[in-house]
C-alpha positions in Angstrom: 20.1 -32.3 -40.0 19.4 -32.5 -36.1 17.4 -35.0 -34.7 14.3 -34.6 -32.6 16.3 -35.1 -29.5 18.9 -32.5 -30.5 16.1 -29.9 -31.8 13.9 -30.3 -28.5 17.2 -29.7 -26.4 18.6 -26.6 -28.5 15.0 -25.3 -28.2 15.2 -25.5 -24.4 18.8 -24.4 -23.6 18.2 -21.7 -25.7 15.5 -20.5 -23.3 17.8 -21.4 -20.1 19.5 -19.1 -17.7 20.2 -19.4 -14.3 21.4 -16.7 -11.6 24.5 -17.5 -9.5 24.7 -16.0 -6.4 27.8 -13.2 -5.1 28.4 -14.6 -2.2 29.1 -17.8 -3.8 32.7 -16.8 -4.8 33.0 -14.8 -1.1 34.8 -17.1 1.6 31.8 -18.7 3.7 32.1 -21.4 6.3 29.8 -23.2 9.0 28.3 -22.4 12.0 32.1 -23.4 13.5 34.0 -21.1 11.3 35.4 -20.6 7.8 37.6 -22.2 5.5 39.1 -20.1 3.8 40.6 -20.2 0.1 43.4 -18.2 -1.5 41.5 -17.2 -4.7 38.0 -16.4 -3.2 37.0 -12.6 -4.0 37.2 -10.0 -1.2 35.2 -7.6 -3.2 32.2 -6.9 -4.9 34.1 -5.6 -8.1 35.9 -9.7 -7.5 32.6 -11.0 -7.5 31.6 -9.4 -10.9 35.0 -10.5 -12.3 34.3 -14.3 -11.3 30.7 -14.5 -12.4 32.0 -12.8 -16.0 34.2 -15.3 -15.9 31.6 -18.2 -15.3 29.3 -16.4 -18.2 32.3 -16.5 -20.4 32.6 -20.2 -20.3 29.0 -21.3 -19.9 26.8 -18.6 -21.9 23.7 -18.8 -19.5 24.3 -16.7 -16.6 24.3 -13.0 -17.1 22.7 -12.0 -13.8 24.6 -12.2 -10.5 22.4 -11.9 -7.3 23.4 -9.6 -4.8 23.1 -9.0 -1.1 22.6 -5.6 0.1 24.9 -5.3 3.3 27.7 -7.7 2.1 27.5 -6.0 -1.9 26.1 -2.7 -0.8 27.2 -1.5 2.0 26.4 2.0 1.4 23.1 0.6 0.8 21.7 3.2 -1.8 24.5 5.1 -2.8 26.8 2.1 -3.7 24.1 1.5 -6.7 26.3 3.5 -8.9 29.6 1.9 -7.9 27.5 -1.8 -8.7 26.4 -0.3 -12.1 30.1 0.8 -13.2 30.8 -2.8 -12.5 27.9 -4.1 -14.4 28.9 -2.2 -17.2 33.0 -2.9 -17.0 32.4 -6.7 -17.0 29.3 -7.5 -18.5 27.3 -9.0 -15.7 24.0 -7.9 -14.7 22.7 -7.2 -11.6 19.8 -9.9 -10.7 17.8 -10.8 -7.7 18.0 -8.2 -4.5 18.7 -9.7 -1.2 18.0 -7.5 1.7 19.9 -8.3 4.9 16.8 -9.1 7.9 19.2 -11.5 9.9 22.9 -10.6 10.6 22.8 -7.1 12.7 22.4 -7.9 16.6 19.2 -6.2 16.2 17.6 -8.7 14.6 18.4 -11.4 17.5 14.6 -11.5 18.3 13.6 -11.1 14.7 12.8 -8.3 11.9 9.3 -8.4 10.6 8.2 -10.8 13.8 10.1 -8.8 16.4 7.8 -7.4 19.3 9.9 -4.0 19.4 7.9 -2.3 17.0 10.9 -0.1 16.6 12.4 -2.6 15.3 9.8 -4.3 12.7 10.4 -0.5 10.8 13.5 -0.2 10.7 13.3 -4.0 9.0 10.6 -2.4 6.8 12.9 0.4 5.7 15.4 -1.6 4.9 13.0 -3.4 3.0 12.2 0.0 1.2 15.6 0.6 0.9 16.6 -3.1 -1.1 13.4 -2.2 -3.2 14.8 1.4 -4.3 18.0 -0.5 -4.7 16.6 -2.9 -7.2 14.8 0.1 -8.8 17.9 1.8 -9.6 19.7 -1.3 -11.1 16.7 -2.3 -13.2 16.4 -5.1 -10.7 13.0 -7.2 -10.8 13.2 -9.8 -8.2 13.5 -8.8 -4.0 14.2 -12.0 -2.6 13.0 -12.1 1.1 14.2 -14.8 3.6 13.7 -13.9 7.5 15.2 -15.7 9.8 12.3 -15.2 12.2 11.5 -17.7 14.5 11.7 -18.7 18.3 13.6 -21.8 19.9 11.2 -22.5 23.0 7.6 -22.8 23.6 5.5 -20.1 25.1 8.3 -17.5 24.0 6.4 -15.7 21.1 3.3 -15.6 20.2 2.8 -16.7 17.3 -0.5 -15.7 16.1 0.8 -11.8 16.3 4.0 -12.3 14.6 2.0 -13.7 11.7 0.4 -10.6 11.7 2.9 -8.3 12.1 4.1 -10.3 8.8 1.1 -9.5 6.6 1.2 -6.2 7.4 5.3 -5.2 6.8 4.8 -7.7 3.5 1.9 -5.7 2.8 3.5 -2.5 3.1 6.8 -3.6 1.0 4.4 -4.8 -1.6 3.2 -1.2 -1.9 6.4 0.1 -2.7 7.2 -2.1 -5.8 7.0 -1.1 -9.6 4.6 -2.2 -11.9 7.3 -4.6 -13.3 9.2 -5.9 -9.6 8.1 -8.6 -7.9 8.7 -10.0 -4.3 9.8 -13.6 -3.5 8.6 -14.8 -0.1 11.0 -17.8 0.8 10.7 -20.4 3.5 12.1 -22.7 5.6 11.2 -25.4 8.3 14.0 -24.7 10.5 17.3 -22.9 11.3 18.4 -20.6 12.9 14.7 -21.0 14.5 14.2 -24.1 15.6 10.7 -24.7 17.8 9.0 -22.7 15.4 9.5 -20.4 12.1 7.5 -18.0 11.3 7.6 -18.7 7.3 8.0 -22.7 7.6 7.1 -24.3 4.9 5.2 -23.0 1.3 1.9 -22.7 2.6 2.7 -20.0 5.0 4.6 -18.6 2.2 1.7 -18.4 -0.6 -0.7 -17.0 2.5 1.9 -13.9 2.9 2.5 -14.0 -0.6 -1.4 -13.4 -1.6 -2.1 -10.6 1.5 0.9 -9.3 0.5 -0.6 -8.2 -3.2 -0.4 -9.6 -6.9 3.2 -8.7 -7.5 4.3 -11.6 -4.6 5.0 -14.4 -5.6 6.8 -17.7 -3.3 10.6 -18.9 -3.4 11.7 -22.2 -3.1 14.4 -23.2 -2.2 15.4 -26.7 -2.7 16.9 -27.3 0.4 14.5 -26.0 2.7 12.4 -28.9 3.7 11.8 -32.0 5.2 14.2 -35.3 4.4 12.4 -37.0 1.7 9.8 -34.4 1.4 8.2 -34.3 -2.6 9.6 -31.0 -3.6 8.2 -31.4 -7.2 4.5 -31.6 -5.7 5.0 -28.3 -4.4 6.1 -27.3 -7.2 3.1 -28.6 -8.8 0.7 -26.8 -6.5 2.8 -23.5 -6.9 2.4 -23.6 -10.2 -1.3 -24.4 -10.6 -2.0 -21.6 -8.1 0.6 -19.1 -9.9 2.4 -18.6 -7.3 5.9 -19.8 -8.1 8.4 -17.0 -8.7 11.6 -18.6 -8.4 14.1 -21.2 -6.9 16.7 -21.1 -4.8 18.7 -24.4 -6.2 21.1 -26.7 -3.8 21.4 -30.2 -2.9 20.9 -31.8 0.8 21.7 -35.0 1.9 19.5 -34.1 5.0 18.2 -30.4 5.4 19.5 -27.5 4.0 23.2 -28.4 3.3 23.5 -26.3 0.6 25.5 -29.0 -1.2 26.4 -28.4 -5.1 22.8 -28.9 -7.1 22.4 -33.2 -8.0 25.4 -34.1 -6.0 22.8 -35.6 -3.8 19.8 -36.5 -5.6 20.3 -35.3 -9.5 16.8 -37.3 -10.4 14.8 -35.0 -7.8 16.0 -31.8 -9.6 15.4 -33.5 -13.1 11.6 -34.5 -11.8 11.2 -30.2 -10.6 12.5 -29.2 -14.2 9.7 -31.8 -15.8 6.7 -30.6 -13.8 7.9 -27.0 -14.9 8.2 -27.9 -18.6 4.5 -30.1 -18.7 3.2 -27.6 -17.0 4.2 -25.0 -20.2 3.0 -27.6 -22.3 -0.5 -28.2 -20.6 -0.8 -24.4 -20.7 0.7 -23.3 -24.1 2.6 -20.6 -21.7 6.1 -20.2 -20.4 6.1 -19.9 -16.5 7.4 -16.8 -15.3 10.2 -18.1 -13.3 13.6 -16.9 -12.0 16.1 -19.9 -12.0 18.9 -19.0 -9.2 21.8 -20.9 -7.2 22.0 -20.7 -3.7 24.4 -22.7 -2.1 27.6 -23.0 -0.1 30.7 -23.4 -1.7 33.1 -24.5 1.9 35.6 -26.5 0.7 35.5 -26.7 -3.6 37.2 -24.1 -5.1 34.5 -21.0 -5.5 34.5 -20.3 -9.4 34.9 -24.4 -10.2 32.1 -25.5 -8.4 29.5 -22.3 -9.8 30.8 -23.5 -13.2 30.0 -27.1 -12.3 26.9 -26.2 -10.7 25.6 -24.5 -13.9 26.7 -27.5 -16.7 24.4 -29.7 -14.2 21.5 -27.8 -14.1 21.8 -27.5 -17.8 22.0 -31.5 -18.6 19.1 -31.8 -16.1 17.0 -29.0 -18.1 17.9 -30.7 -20.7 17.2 -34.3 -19.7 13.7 -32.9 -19.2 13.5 -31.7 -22.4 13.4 -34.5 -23.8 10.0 -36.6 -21.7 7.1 -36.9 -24.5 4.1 -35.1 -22.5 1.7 -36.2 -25.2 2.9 -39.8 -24.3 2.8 -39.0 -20.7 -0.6 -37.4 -20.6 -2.0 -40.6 -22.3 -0.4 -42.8 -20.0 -1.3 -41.0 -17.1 -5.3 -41.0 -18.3 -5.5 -45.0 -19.0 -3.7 -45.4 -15.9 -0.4 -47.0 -17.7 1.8 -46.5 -14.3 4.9 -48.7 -15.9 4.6 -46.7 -19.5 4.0 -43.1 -17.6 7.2 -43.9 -15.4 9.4 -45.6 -18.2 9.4 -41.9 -20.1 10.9 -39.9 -17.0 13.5 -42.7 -16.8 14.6 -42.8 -20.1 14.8 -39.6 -20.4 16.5 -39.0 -16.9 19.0 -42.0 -18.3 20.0 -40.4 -21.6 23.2 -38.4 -22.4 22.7 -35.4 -23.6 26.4 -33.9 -22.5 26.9 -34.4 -26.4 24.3 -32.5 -27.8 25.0 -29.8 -25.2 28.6 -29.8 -26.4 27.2 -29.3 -29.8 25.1 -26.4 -28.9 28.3 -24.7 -27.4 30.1 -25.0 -30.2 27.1 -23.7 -32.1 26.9 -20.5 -29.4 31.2 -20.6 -29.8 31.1 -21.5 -26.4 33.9 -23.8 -24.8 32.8 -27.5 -25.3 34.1 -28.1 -21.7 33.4 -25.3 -19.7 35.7 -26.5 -16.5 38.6 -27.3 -18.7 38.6 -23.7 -20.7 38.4 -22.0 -17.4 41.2 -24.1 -15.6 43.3 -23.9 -18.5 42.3 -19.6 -19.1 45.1 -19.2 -16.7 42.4 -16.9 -14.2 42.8 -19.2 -11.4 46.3 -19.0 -10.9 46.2 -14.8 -11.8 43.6 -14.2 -8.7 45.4 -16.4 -6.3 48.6 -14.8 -6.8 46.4 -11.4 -6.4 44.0 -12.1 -3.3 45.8 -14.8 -1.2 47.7 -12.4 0.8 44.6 -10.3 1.7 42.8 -13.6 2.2 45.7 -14.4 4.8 44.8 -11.9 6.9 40.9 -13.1 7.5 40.4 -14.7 10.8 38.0 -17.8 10.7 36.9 -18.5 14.2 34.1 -19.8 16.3 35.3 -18.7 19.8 
């Protein structure tokens, strides 16, 4: 017979699954260049093959995100070469992410750019990502705009904002009843005097003129050292308003660094305010749970699998804080008791109930050691380092 502990965490990794990204197992690099890696996929059809492989051994992520121009270049007609794939391996496609940033014509922005020439052919592209998701019985568009200006008195600001509500407006338009559009922000980068979705506020303003089916993004790395993510969070969710994460670590602004490599307690305290929020409410929050982060120098498929077994002990770390006890501590003001119940449940191990519920799920126990020993690592390095070889990384 399980114990309470064991029962609340089964309960709440059966409900877990988070969304890794394609790109992820792609070669990426810094603004200086790339690294590159023998084994990292060239392909989208590679991509599928390394995220079925991550599902295989972790059970909890059969969505892969995908970004238009690097998964479809074809943009509409390459939805039928990404549903072949879903169905050959298994993998479904997940979040759409259109492309606003990369082409030169975006060097003075999409949605904020003054060429109005230019803000529709960012809105038809937008239309495009939407019908894209349509087809692949896609819910989430993920939006992130790289919008912004570098000095004073070179945009103004008060138009681009406009020029925002209305495009956001106008994609909004387009969804189906069951899509939704995630407005992401970020303080900084590649803008950096000003950005024209900075921080959560902004993004809940665009999300609301935009229209009910807009919802905000956070990403975990976009803020401020040291600012409290899980307030946001909070707010987000008391407004419902939260429609998904971006998850990363930063040891000072958006590093992308592997999720709690950094700061695992800050990602345990988001999953808690999600979790007492469902209990305050008697509801499950509608929420997409997705990885965003840059994998430079760790092997691609080892760190995704590493990133997912963390975010699963952290779920499940929060699965186990008492919210009755918490409420009541919170309402006589019992600051010590309150914060004692985060902690201990922050400080237990719950690796060996989550190896139980593998076993239960005929899962791997260790998810890193099946797939290092599955002999895959070695079988896609022998087949992609030669085309890998070829790549130039180069800053100059």
């Amino acid at each position: 017979m399980k114990s309470s502990a064991s029962t609340r965490i089964f309960e709440a990794l059966e409900a877990f699954r988070i969304e890794i990204p394609s790109w992820g197992f792609a070669n990426t690099g810094t603004r200086f260049g790339k690294f590159l890696q023998p084994a990292a996929a060239t392909t989208t059809e590679e991509k599928f093959s390394d995220a079925a492989e991550v599902h295989r051994v972790t059970g909890i992520c059969p969505t892969i995100a995908l970004h238009v121009l690097w998964d479809l270049p074809q943009g509409l007609t390459s939805t039928k070469e990404i549903s072949a794939l879903s169905t050959g391996y298994g993998i479904q496609p997940g979040s759409i992410n259109p492309n606003l940033f990369q082409d030169q014509t975006y060097k003075h922005g999409s949605f904020g750019n003054p060429d109005a020439s230019i803000r529709k052919r960012a809105l038809e592209h937008t239309k495009d990502s939407i019908e894209i998701a349509q087809r692949l019985n896609s819910r989430d568009i993920s939006m992130w705009f790289a919008d912004g200006s570098n000095y004073p008195g070179t945009a103004n600001i008060r138009r681009r904002k406009a020029w925002f509500e209305d495009g956001l407006r106008e994609a909004h338009s387009h969804l189906s009843p069951d899509q939704r559009l995630l407005i992401e922000y970020k303080p900084f980068e590649p803008a950096f005097y000003h950005t024209d979705i900075a921080d959560w506020g902004m993004a809940i303003h665009l999300a609301r003129t935009a229209g009910p089916q807009a919802k905000v993004l956070v990403d975990t790395g976009h803020h401020y050292q040291s600012q409290n993510i899980e307030q946001i969070v909070a707010w987000l969710l008391s407004e419902e308003m939260l429609g998904g994460f971006h998850f990363n670590d930063r040891r000072y602004a958006d590093d992308d660094l592997t999720i709690g490599s950094i700061d695992p307690y800050q990602v345990f305290r988001i999953f808690h305010e999600i979790l007492f929020y469902e209990w305050e409410n008697d509801t499950e929050a509608d929420i997409a749970y997705m990885i965003d982060q840059s994998h430079n120098l760790k092997g691609k498929i080892e760190e995704t699998i590493q990133t997912v077994t963390i975010a699963q002990q952290l779920f499940a770390k929060a699965a186990l804080v008492d919210h009755q006890a918490v409420s009541q501590a919170q309402d006589c003001c019992d600051l010590i008791g309150a914060e004692s119940l985060l902690q201990d449940a922050f400080n237990t191990d719950v690796r060996p109930i989550i190896r139980e519920w593998r076993q239960s799920k005929g899962l791997p126990s260790d998810p890193l050691k099946a797939f290092l020993e599955s002999g895959y690592l070695e079988r896609i390095t022998k087949e992609r380092s030669a085309r890998n070889a070829q790549n130039v990384s180069s800053y100059a």
